[in-house]
N, C-alpha and C positions, 0 to 999 in steps of 0.2 A: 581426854582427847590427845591423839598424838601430834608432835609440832607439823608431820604431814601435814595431815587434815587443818590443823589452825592456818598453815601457808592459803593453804587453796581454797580456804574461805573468804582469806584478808581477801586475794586475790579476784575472785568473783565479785564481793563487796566492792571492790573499787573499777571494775571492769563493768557494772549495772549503771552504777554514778555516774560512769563518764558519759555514756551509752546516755540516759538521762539526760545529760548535762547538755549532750550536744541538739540532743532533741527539741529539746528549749530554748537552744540559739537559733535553732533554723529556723522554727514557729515566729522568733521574736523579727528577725532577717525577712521572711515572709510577710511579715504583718506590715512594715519598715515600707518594701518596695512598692512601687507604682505600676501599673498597667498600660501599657501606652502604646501605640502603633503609629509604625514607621508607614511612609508611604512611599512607594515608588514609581517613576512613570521609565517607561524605556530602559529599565536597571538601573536608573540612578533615585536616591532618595532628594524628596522636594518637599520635604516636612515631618514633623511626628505631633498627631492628634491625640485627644482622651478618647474619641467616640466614633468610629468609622461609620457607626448608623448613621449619626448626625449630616455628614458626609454623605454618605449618599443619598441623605434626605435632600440635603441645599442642592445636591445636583438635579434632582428630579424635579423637585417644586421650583427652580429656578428660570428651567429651558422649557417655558410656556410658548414661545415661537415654534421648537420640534415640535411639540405634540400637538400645535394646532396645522403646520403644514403637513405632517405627517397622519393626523388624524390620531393618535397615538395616548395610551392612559399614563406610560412613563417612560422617561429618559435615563439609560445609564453611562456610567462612568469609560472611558476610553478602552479599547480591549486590552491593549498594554499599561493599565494600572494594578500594582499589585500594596497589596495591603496586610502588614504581618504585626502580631502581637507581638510585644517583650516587654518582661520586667526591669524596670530601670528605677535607682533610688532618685532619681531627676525628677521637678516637678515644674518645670519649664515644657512647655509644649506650642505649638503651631495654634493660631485660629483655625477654626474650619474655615470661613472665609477668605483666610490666604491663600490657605491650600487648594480652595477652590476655583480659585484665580489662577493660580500658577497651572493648573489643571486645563482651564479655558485658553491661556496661552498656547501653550504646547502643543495641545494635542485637540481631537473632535469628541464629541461625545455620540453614544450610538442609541439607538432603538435595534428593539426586538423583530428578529425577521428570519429569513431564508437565504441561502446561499444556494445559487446551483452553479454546478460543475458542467462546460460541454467540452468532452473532451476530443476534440477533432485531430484528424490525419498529422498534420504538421504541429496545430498550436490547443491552444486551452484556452475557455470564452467562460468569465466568471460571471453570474447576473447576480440582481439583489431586488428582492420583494418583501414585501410585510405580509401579504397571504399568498398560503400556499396555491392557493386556487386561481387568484390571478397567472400564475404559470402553466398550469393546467389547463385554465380556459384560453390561454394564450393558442398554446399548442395543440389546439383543438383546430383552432380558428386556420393557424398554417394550414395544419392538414385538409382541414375546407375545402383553401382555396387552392388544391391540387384535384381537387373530386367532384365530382356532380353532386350535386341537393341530394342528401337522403341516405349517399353511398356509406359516409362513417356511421353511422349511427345502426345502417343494416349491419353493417360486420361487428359491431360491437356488443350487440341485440343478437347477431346470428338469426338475424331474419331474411337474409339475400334470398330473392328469388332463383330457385332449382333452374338450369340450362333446361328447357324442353326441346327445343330445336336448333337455335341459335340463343346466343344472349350470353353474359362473363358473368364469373364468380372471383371475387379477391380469395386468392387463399391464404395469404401472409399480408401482415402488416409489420414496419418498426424503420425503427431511426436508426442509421450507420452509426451516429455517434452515441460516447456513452454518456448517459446524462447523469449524475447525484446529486441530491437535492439532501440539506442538513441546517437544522436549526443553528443559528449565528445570533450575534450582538454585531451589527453593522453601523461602519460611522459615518457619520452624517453627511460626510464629504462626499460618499460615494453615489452612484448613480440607481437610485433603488422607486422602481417600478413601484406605481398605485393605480394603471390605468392597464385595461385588459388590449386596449386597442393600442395602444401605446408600444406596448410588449410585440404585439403583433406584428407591428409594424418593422421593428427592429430585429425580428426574428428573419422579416421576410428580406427586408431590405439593407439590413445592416448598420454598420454604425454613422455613417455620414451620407445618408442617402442623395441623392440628388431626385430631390422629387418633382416631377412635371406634371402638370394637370391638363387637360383640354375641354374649350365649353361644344357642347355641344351644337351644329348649324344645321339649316332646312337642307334636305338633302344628305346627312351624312348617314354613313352603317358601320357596323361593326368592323364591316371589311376594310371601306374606305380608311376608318379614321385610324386600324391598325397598321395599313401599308404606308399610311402619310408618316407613322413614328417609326416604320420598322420590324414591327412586332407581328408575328401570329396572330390570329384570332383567337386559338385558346391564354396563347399571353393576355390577350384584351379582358379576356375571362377569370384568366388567374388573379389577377390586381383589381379584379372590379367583384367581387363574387355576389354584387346582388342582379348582375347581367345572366342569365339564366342560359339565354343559347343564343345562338351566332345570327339567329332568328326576331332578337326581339326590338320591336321599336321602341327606338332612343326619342326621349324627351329634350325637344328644343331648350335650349339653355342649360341642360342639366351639366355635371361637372364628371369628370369620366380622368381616373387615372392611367396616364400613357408612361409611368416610369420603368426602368428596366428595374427586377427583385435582382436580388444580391442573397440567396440563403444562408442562413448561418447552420443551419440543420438540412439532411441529408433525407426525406421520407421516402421511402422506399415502401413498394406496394409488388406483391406476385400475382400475375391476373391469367386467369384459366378462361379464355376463348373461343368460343364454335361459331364461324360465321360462314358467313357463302360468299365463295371467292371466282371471280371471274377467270377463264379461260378463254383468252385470245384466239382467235382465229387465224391460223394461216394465211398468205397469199399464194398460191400456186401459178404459176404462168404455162401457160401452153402454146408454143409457135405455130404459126401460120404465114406457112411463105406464099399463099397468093397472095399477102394484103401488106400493104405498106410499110415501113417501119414508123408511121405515127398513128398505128392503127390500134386499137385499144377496144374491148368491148365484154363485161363482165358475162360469163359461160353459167357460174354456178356462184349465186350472193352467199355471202361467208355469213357464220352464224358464230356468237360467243357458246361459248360452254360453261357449265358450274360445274363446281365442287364443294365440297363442306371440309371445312378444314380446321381442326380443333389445335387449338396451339397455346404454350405458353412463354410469358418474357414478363420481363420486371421493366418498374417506372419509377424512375427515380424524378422527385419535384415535379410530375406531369410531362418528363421527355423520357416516351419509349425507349428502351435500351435497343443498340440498332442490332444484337443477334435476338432470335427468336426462334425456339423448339415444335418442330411441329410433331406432334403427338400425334396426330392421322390424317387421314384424309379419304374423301369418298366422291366419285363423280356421278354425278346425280343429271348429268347432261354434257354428252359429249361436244366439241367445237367443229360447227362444219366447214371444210376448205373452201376459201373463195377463189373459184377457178375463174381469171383473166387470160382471155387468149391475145395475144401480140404479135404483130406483124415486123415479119422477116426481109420480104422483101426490100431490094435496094432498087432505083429507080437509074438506069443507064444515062440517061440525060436529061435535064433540067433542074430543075430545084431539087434539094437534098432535106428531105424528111428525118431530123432527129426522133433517134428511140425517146417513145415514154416511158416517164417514172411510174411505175405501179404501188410504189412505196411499199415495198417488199422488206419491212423491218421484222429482225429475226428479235426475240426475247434473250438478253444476255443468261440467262441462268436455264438448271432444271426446275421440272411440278413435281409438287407443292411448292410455293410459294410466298410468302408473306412481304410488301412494303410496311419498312419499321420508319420510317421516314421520307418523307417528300417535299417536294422542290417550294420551299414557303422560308418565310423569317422565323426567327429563334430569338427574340432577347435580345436584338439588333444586330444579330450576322443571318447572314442569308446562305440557305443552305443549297447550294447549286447543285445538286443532282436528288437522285432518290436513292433510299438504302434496302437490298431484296437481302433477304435470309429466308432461313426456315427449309435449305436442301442440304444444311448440313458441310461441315470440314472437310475440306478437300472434293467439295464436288466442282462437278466442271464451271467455268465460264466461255459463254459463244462471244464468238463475234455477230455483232447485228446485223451486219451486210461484206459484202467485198472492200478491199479497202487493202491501202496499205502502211506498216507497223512504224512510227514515227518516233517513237519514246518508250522505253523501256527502265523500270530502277529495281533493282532486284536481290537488293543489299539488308533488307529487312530481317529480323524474324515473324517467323509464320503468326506466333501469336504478339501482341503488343499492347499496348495499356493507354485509358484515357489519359491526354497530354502528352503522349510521343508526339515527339520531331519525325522521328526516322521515314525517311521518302517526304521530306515537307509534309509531314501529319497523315499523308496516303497511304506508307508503308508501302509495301512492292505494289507496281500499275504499270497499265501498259496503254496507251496513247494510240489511238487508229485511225488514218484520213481516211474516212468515205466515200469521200468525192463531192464535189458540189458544195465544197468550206465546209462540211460539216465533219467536225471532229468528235469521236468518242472517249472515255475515260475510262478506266475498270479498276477499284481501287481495291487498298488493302488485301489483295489478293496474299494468299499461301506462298506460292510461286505461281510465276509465270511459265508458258511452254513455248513463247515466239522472242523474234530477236527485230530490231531496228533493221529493216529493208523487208523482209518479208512480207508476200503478199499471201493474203487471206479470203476466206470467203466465206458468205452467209453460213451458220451454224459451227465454224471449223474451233475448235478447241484453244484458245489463247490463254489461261489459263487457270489455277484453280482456287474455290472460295477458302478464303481465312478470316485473320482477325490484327493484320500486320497494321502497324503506325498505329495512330494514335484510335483508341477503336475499345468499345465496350462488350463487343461479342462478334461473331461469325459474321460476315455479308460482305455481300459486294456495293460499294458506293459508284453509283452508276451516272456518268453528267454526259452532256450534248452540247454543244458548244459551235458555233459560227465563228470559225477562225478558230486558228492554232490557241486550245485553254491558257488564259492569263495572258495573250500577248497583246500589244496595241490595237485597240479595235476592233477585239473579240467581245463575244457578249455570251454568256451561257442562254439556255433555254428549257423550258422542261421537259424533260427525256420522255414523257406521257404523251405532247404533240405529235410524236412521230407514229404511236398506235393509234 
């Protein structure tokens, strides 16, 4: 063998050895250390255990209060406990029950549940349940109480009765806001749902309700007892939903909720409509100057008209949105003129005979027509006028009678958004004395086409529909009022009276 080859033998020989050698220290090094876990709450260490099982055992078996108010089979550790293995030659370690204590100190322990996410316009609304299904059946229950008996259950079944003549069909359903829902370990501190009606409640009315009750007395209705709080009668409805219709008799002494809902969720519904819509009648006057000017005496009785008018608009929480699409329309009976003839003559001496009112009120708007809103309470504001749509952007608005132009704002844009200021919440409007203290409104208009002193007359153009101030779609908001609107000793009225 040459001394080559002997080198690079020694050499391997003792390169195997080492290789060996160190194998056997590490085995020995190994064998030596200990297993042990560090624990940590909030990123600081609060002990090191032999057994993290053990650990989590004392915590479950020990919090028998969670699992009995909670209903619950186990209790876990804090969400911020973290728990990590290392080898340490140390044989010093933590009790589990120290550590369990320092644990109960600091922080909460949680049970197994749900976390849902709403994520609203401005903010974010977290809840917390143990099942899934109380959430579900929560927001079932909301939905309810926006709908008549029977209605969710037909759209979600897809068993709604077909439109044959008149009658609605929902075509959309959903929530404006987003909702996710994701399994959590929630701590016990927090505010976590076991009760379906409970949920319910908080959905409807939010986090500090202020809840009113009223008992029921001989003599009361639906009507009464919602105008004594302020409220609608579908509000009365809304909060009460085993009251069926505006129809039903109330039981003496029973207990009837009159609180105003606070939604925390946004339901939203699209409703496809055919119903039969009245057409107003004319008043036409014809002069007669042999007969006095308090001479009065109807020629020809005025007759309504219908039509069928298919329309669509959304509901958001059970309040129509106030624009509204009409989709067709059909007159299925025309409106006959009621001819009033009126006397002309003036009387050269004696007593002075004032002209009679024939109540010759002209319709602010074009047909078709839909009221999306009328002169009632809302959730304790009171809506003083009534809302027409359904003739579409930029069509005309009349004036209802002669009169003249008091108030003008016109500073608006054409369109605007629920919660505008602009024009005091009106948006562009124009103000009209009729005579006789009675004042008119014409709101949210596109633009106006008259000016402050202008005099006007029945049918004349003042100006045209939009969706200016504060406003969820197209129409005109139409008010009546005895005395200058809003001033001392004025009082509105509903703009209906006058037809």
């Amino acid at each position: 063998m040459s001394k080559k080859n002997i080198v690079t033998t020694i050499l391997i020989t003792l390169i195997t050895g080492t290789v060996l050698l160190l194998s056997n220290m590490t085995k020995q090094i190994s064998t030596l250390a200990n297993t042990k876990y560090q624990v940590y709450l909030h990123g600081e260490i609060i002990g090191v255990i032999d057994n993290e099982e053990e650990l989590y055992s004392l915590i479950d078996q020990s919090q028998t209060s969670i699992k009995e108010e909670y209903n619950v089979l186990n209790v876990y550790p804090p969400t911020d406990l973290e728990i990590i293995a290392i080898n340490t030659y140390q044989d010093a370690s933590d009790s589990i029950s120290e550590v369990y204590h320092k644990i109960e100190t600091v922080d909460d322990f949680t049970v197994q549940g749900y976390e849902i996410t709403i994520a609203r316009e401005d903010d974010e609304i977290t809840i917390y349940v143990l099942d899934e299904d109380i959430f579900h059946e929560a927001l079932i229950n909301f939905v309810n109480s926006f709908l008549d008996e029977g209605v969710y259950e037909d759209y979600i079944n897809n068993t709604q009765d077909e439109i044959v003549d008149t009658g609605s069909i929902i075509e959309n359903m959903y929530f404006e806001e987003n909702i996710t829902i994701k399994e959590s370990y929630i701590s016990v501190n927090e505010k976590i749902y076991t009760s379906v009606n409970e949920l319910t409640q908080y959905l409807l009315f939010g986090p500090s309700p202020d809840m009113e009750y009223y008992t029921v007395k001989l003599g009361d209705s639906i009507e009464s007892i919602a105008e004594e709080y302020s409220l609608g009668t579908s509000d009365l409805l809304t909060i009460n939903p085993e009251l069926k219709s505006e129809n039903v008799i109330l039981r003496v002494g029973s207990t009837l909720n009159v609180s105003y809902i606070n939604p925390l969720l946004n339901f939203v519904y699209d409703l496809h409509r055919v119903s039969v819509q009245e057409i107003a009648y004319e008043i036409v006057e014809e002069e007669d100057n042999t007969e006095y000017t308090n001479y009065e005496e109807v020629k020809v009785a005025g007759q309504n008209g219908e039509e069928l008018v298919t329309e669509r608009f959304t509901v958001t929480n059970g309040i129509q949105a106030q624009g509204s699409e009409i989709v067709s329309s059909e007159t299925i009976r025309e409106p006959v003129d009621q001819v009033v003839v009126v006397g002309t003559r003036r009387p050269t001496t004696g007593v002075y005979y004032p002209p009679v009112s024939t109540g010759t009120w002209g319709w602010p708007t074009a047909r078709p027509y839909v009221i999306t809103s009328y002169y009632t309470y809302r959730w304790g504001r009171h809506h003083d006028g009534i809302d027409i749509s359904g003739t579409g952007f930029n069509s005309p608005i009349y004036s209802i009678a002669s009169g003249t132009v008091v108030y003008t704002y016109d500073s608006c844009s054409p369109t605007g958004y629920y919660g505008s200021s602009c024009g005091g919440a009106l948006g562009n409007y124009v103000i009209i004395d009729h005579g006789n203290n009675i004042y008119a409104t014409y709101g949210h208009n596109a633009s106006n086409t008259v000016s402050v002193g202008d005099t006007v007359l029945r049918g004349d153009i003042i100006a045209y529909m939009g969706s200016s101030g504060s406003s969820t779609g197209t129409h005109l908001h139409f008010a009546v009022s005895y005395g200058y609107p809003y001033a001392s000793g004025s009082s509105f009225t509903n703009p209906m009276n006058l037809y």
